[in-house]
Backbone atoms as SQL, in Angstrom:
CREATE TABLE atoms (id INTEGER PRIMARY KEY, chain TEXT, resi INTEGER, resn TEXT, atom TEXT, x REAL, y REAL, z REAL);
INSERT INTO atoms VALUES
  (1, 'A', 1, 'UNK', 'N', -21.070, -9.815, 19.915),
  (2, 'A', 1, 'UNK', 'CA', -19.783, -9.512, 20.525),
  (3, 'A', 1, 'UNK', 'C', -19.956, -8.702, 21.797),
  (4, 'A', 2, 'UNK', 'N', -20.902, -8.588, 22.107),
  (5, 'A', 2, 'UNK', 'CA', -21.692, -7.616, 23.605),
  (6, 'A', 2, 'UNK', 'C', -20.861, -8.108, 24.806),
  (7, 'A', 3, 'UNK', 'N', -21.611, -9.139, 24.776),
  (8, 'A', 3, 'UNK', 'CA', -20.905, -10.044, 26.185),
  (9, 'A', 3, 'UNK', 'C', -20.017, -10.589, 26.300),
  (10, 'A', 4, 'UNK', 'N', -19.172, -10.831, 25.223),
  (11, 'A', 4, 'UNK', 'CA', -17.424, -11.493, 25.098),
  (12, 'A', 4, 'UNK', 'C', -16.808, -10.299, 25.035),
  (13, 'A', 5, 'UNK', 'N', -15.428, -10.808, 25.546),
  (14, 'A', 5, 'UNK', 'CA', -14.487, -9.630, 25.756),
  (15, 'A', 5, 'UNK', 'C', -13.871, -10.182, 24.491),
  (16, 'A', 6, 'UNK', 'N', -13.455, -8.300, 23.938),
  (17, 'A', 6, 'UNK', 'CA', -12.150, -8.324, 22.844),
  (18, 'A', 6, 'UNK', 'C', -11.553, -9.420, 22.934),
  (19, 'A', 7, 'UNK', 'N', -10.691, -9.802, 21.535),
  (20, 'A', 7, 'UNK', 'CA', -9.713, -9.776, 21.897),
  (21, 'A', 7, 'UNK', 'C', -9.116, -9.658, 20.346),
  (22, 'A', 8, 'UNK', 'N', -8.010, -9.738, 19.805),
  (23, 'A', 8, 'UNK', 'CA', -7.238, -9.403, 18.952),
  (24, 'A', 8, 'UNK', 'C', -7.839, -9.567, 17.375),
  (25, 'A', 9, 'UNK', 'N', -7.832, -11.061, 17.702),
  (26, 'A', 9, 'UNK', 'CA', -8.912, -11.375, 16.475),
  (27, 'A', 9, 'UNK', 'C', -10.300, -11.164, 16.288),
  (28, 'A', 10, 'UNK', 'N', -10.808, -10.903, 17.120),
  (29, 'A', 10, 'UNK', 'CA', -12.668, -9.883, 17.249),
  (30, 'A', 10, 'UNK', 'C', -12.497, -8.792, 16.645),
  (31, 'A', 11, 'UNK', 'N', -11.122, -7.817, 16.951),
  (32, 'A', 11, 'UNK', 'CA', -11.148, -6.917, 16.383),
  (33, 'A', 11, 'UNK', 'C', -11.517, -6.988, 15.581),
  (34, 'A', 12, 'UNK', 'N', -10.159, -7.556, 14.867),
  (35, 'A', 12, 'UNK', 'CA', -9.821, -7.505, 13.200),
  (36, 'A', 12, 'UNK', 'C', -10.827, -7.881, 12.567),
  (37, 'A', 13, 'UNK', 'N', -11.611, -9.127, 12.958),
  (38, 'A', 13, 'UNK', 'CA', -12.781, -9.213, 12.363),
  (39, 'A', 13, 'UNK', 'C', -14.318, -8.490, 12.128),
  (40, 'A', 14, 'UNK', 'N', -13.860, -7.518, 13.073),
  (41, 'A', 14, 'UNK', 'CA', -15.362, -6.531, 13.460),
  (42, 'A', 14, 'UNK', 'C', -14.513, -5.131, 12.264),
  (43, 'A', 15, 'UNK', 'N', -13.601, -5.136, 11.790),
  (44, 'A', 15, 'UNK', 'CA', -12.765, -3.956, 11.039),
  (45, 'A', 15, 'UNK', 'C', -13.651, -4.171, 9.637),
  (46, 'A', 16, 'UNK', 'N', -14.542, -3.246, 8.979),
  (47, 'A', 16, 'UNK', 'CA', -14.895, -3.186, 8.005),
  (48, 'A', 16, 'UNK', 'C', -14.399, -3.468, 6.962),
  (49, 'A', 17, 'UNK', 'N', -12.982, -3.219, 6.877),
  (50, 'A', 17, 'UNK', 'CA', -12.096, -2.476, 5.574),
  (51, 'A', 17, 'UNK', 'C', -10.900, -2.981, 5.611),
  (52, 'A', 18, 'UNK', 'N', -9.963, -3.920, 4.372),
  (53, 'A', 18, 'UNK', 'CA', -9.181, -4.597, 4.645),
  (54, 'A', 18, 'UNK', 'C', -7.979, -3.544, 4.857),
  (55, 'A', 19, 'UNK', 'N', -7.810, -2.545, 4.431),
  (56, 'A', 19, 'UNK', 'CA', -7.295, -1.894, 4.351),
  (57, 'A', 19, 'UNK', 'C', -6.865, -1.597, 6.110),
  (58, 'A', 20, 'UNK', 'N', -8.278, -1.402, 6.661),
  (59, 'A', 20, 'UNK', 'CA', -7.865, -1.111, 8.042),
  (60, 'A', 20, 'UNK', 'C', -7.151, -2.013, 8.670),
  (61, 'A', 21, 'UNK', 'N', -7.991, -2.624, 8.431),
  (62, 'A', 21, 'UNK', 'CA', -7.868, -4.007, 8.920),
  (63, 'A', 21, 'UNK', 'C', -6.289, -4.497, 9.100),
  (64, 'A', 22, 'UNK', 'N', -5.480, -4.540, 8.134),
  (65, 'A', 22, 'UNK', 'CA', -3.946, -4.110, 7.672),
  (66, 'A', 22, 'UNK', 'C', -3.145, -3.124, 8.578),
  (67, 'A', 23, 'UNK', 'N', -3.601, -2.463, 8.729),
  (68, 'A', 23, 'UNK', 'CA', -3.249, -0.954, 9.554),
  (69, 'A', 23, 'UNK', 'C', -3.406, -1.192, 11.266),
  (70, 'A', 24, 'UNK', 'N', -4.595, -2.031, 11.997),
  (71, 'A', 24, 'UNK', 'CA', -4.410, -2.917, 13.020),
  (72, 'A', 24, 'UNK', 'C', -3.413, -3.390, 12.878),
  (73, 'A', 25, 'UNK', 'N', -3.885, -4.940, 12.193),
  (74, 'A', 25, 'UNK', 'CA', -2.520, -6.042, 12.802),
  (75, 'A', 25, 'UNK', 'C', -1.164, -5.702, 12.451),
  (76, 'A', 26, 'UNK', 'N', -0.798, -4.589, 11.895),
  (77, 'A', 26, 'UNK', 'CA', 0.549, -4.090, 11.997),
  (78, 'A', 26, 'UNK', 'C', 0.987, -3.210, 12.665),
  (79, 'A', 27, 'UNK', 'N', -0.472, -1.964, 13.492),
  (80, 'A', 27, 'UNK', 'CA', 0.169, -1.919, 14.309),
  (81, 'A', 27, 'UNK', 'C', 0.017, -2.788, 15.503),
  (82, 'A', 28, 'UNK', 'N', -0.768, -3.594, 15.419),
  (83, 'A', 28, 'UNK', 'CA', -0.341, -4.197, 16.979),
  (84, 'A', 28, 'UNK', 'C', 1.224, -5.338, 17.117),
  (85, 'A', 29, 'UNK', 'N', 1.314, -5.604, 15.910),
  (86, 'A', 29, 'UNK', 'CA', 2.552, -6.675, 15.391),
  (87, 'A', 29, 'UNK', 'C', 4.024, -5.918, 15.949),
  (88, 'A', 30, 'UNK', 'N', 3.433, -4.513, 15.253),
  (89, 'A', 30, 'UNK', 'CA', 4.834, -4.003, 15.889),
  (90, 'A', 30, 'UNK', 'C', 4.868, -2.672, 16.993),
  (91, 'A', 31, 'UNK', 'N', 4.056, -2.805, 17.509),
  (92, 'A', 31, 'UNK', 'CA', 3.772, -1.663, 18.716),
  (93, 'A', 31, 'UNK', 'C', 4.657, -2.340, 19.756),
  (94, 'A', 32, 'UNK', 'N', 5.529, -1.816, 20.841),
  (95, 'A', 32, 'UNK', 'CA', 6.704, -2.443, 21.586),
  (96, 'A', 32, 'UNK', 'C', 4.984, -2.854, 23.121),
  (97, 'A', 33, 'UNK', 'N', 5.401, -3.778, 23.720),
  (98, 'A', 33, 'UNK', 'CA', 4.673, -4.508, 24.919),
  (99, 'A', 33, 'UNK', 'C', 3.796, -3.415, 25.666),
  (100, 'A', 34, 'UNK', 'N', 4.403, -2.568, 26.272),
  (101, 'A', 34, 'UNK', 'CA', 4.378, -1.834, 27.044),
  (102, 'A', 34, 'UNK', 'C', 3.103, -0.800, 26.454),
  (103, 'A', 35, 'UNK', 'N', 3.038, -0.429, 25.317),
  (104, 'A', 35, 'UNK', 'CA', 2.228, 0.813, 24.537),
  (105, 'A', 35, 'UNK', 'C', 1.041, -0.322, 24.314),
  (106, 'A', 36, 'UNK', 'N', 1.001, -1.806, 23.823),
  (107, 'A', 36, 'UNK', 'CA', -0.035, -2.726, 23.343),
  (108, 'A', 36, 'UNK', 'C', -1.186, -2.413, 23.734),
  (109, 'A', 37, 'UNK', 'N', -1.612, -1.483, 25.171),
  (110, 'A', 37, 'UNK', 'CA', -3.298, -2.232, 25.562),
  (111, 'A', 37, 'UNK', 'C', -3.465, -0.747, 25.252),
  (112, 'A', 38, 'UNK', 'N', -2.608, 0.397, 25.183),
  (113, 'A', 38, 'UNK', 'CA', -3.352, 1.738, 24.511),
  (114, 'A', 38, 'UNK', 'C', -3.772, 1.441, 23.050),
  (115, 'A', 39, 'UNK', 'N', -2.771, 1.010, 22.359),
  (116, 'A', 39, 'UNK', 'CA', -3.348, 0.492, 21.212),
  (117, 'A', 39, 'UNK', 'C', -4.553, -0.310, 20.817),
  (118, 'A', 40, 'UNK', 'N', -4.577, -1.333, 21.641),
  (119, 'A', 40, 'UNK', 'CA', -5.966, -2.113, 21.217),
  (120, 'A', 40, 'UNK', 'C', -6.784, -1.429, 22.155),
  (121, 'A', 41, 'UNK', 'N', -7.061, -0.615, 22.713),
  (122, 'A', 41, 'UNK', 'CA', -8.147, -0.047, 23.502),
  (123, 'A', 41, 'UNK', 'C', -8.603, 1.004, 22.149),
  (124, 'A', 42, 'UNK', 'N', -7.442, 1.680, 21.257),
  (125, 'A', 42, 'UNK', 'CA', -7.796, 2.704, 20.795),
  (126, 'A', 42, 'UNK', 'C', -8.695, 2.077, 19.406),
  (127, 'A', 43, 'UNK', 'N', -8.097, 0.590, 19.231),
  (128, 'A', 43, 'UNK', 'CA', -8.769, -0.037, 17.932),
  (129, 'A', 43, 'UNK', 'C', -10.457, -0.350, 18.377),
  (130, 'A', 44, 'UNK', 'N', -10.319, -0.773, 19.700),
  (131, 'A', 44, 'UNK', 'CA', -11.433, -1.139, 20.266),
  (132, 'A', 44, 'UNK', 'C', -12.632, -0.200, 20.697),
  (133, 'A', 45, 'UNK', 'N', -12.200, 1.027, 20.623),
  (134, 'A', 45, 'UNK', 'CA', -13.192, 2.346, 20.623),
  (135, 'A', 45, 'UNK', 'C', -13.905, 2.386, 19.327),
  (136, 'A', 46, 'UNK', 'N', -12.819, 2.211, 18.115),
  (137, 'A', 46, 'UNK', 'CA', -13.007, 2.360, 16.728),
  (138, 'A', 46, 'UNK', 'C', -13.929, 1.454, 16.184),
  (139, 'A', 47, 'UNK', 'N', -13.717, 0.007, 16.594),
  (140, 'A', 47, 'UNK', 'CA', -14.609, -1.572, 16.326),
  (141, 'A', 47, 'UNK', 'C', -16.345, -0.979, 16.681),
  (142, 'A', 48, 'UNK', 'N', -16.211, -0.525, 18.574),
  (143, 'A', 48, 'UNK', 'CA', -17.196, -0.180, 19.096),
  (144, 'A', 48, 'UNK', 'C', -18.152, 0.531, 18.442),
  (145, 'A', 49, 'UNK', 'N', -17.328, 1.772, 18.043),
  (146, 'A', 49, 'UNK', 'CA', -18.430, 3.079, 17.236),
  (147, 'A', 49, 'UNK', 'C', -19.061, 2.484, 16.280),
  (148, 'A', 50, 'UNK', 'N', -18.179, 1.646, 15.291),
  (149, 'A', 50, 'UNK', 'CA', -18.750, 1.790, 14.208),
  (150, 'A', 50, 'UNK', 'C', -19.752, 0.401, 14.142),
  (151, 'A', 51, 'UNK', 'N', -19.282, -0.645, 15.321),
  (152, 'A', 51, 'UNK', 'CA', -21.012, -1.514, 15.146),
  (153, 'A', 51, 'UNK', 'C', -21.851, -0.446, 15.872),
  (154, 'A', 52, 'UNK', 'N', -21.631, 0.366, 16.883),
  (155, 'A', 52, 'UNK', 'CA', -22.958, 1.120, 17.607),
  (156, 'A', 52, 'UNK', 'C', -23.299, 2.122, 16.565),
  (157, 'A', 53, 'UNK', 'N', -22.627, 2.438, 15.905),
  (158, 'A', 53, 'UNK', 'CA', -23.221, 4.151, 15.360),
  (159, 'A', 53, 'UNK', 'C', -23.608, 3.922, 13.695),
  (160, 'A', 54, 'UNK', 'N', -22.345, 2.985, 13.146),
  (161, 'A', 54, 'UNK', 'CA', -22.459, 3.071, 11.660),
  (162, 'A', 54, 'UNK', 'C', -23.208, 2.162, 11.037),
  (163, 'A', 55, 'UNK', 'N', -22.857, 0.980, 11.857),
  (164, 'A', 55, 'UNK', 'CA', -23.754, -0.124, 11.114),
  (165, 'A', 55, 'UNK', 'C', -25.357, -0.089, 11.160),
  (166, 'A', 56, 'UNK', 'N', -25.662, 0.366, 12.256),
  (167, 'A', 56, 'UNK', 'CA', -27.210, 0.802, 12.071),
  (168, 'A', 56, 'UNK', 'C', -27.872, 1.496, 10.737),
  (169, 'A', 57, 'UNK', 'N', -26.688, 2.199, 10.739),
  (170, 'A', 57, 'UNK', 'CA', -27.522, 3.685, 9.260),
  (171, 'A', 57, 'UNK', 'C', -27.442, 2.697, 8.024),
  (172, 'A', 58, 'UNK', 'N', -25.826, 1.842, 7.799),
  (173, 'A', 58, 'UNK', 'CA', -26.092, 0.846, 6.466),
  (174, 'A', 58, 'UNK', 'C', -27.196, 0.363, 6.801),
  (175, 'A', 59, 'UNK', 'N', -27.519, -0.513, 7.661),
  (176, 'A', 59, 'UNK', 'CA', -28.230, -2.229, 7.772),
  (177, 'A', 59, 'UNK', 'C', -29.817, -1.009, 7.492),
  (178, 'A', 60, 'UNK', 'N', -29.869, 0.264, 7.834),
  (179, 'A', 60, 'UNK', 'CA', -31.515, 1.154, 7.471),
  (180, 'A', 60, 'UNK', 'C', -31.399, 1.381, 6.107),
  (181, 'A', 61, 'UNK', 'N', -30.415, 2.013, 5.426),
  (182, 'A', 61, 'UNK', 'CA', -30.418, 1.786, 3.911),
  (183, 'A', 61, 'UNK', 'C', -30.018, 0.520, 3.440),
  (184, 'A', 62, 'UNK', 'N', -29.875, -0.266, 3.709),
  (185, 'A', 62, 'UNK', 'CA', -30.051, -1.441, 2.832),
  (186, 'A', 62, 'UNK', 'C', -31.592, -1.827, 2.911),
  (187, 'A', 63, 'UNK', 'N', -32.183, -1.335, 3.891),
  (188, 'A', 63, 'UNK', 'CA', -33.293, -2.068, 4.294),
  (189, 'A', 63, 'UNK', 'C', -34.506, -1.273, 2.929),
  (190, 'A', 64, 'UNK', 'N', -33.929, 0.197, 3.512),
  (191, 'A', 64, 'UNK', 'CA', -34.411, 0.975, 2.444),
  (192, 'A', 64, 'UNK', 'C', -35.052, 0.394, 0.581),
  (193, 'A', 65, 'UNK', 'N', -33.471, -0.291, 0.530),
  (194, 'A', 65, 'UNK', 'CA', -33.057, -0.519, -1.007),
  (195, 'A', 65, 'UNK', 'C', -33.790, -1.910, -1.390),
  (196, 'A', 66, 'UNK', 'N', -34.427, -2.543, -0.121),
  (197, 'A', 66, 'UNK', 'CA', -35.254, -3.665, 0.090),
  (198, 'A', 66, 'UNK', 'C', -36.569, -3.712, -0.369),
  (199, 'A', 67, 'UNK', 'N', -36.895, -2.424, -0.053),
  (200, 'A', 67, 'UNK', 'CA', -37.914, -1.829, -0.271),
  (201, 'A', 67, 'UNK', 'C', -38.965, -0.938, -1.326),
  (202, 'A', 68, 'UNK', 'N', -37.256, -0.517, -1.602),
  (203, 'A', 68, 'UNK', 'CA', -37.768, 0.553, -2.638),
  (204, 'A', 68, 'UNK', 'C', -36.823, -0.116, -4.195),
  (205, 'A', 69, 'UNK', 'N', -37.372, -0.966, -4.620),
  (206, 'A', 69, 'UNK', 'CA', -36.748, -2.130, -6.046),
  (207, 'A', 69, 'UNK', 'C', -34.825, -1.512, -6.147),
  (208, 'A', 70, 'UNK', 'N', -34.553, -1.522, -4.949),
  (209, 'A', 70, 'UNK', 'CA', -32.960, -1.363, -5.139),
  (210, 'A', 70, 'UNK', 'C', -32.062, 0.127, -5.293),
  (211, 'A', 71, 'UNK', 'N', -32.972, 0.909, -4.843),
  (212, 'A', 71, 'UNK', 'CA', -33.170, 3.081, -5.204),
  (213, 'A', 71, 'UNK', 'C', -32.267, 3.225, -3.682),
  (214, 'A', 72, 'UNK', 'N', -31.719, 3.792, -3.788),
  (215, 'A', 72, 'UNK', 'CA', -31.038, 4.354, -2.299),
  (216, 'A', 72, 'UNK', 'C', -32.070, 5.545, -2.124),
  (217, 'A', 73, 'UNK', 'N', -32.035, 5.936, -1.022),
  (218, 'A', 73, 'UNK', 'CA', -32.678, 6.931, -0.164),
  (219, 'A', 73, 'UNK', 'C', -32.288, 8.169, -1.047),
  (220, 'A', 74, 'UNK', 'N', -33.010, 9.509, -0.851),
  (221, 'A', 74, 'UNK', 'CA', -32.422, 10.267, -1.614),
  (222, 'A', 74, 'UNK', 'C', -31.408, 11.236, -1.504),
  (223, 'A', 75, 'UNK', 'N', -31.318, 10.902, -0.054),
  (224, 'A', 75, 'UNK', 'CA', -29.627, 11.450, 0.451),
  (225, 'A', 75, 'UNK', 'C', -28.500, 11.145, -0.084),
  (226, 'A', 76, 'UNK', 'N', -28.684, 10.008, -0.552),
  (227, 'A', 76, 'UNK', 'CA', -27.973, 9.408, -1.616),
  (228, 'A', 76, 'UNK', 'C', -27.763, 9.339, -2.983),
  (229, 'A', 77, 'UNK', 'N', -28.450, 9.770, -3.702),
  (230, 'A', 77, 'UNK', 'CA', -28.604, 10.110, -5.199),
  (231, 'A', 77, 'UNK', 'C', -27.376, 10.748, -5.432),
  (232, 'A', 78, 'UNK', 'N', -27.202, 10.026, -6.733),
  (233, 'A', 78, 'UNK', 'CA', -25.900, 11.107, -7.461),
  (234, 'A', 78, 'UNK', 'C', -26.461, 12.361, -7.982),
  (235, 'A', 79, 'UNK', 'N', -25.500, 13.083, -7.286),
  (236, 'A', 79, 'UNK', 'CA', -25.967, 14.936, -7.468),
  (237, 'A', 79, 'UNK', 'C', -25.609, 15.030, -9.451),
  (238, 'A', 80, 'UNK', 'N', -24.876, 14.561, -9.720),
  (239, 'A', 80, 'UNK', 'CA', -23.752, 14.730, -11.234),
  (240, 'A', 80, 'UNK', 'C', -22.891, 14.630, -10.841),
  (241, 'A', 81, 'UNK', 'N', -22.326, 14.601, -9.824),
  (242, 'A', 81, 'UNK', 'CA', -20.715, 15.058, -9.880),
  (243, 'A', 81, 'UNK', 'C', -19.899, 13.518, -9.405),
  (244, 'A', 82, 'UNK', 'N', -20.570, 12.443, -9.734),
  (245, 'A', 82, 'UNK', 'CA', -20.015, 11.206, -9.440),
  (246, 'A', 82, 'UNK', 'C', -18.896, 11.354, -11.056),
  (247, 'A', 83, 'UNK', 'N', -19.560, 11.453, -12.163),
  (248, 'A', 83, 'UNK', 'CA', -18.130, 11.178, -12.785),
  (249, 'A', 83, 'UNK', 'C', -17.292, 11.956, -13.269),
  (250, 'A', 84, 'UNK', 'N', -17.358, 13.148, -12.741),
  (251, 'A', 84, 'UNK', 'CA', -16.352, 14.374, -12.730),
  (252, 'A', 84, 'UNK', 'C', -15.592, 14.124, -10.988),
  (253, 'A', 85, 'UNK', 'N', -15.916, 13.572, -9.850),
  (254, 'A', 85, 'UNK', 'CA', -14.926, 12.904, -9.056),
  (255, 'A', 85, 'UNK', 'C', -14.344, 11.661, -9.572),
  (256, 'A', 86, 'UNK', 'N', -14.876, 11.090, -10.535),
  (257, 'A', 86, 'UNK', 'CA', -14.004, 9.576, -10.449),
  (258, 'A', 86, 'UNK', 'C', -12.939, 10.028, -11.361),
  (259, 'A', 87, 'UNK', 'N', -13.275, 11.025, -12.406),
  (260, 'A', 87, 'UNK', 'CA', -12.368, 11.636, -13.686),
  (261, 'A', 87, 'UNK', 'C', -10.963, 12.114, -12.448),
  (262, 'A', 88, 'UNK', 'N', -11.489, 13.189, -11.775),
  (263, 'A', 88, 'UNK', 'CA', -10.342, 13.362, -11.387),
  (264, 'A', 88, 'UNK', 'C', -10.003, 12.548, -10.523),
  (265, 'A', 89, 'UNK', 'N', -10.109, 11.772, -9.834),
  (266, 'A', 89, 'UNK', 'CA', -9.375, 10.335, -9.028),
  (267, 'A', 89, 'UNK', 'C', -8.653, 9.762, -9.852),
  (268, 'A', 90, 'UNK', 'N', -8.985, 9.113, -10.764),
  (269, 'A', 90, 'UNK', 'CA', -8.147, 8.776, -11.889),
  (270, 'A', 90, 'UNK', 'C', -7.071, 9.530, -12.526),
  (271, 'A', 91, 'UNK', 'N', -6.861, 10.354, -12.694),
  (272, 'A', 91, 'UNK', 'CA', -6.600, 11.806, -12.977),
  (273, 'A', 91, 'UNK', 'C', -5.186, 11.293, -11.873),
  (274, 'A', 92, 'UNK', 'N', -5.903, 11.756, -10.671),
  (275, 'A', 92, 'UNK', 'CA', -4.522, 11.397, -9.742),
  (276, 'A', 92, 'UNK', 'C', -4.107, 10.727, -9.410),
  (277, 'A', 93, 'UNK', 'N', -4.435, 9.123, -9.362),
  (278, 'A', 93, 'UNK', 'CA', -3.621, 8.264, -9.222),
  (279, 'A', 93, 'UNK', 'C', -3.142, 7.565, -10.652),
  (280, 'A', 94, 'UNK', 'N', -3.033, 8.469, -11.685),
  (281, 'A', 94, 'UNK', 'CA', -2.304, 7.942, -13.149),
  (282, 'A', 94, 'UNK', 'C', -1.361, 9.213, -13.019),
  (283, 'A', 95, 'UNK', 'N', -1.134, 10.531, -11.899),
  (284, 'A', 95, 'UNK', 'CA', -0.159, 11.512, -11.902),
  (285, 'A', 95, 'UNK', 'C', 0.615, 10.729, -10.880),
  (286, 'A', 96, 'UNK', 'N', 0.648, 9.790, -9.945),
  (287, 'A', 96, 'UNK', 'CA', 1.178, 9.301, -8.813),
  (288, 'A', 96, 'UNK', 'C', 2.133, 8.187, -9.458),
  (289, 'A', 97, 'UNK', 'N', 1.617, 7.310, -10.057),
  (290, 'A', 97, 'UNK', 'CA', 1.589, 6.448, -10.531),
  (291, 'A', 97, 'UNK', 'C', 2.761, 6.815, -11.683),
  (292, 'A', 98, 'UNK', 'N', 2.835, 7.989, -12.656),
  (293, 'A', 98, 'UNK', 'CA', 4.170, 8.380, -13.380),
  (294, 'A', 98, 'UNK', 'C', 5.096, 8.912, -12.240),
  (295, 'A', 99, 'UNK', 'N', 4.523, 9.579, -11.528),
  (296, 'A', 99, 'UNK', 'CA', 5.830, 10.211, -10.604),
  (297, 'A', 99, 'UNK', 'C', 6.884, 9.466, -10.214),
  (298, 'A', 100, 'UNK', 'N', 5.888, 8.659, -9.211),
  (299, 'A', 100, 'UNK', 'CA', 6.659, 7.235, -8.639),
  (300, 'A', 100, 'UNK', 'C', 7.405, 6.374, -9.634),
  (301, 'A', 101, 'UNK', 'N', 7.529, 6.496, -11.048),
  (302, 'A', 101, 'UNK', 'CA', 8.138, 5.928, -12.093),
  (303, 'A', 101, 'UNK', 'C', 9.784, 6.259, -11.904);
């Protein structure tokens, strides 16, 4: 995507996360004409960073996990506290989840 210019659908497709991804094309769907190229300039900073900055560090730990029979690096290791965060995640979206009832 170096040498082609943006454009709407590059974005969306360079967006990791459908979630984001969602959060683009709505706002560009409903951003009024005039505000549009701040907007996709600001998505297009976001696309940028994260093939220049982020995707490098995955595509090195995956490479890692290539290597080492599937072990993440040890920056990565669960300290313990993976299922005392998921307890309480759960925790709060089953308190959200009655509220909103």
């Amino acid at each position: 995507m170096t040498d082609q210019p943006w454009t709407i659908d590059a974005i969306a497709h360079t967006i990791p996360n459908a979630d984001t991804r969602q959060n683009f094309l709505r706002a560009v769907n409903l951003t009024p004409l005039p505000d549009l190229p701040n907007v996709l300039a600001r998505w297009q900073r976001f696309v940028e960073q994260w093939r220049d900055d982020v995707v490098p560090d995955l595509e090195a730990v995956l490479e890692y996990a290539r290597k080492h029979d599937g072990q993440l690096p040890a920056e990565y290791a669960d300290d313990g506290g993976t299922g005392d965060f998921l307890n309480q995640l759960r925790a709060n979206v089953q308190e959200r989840q009655t509220n909103a009832a």
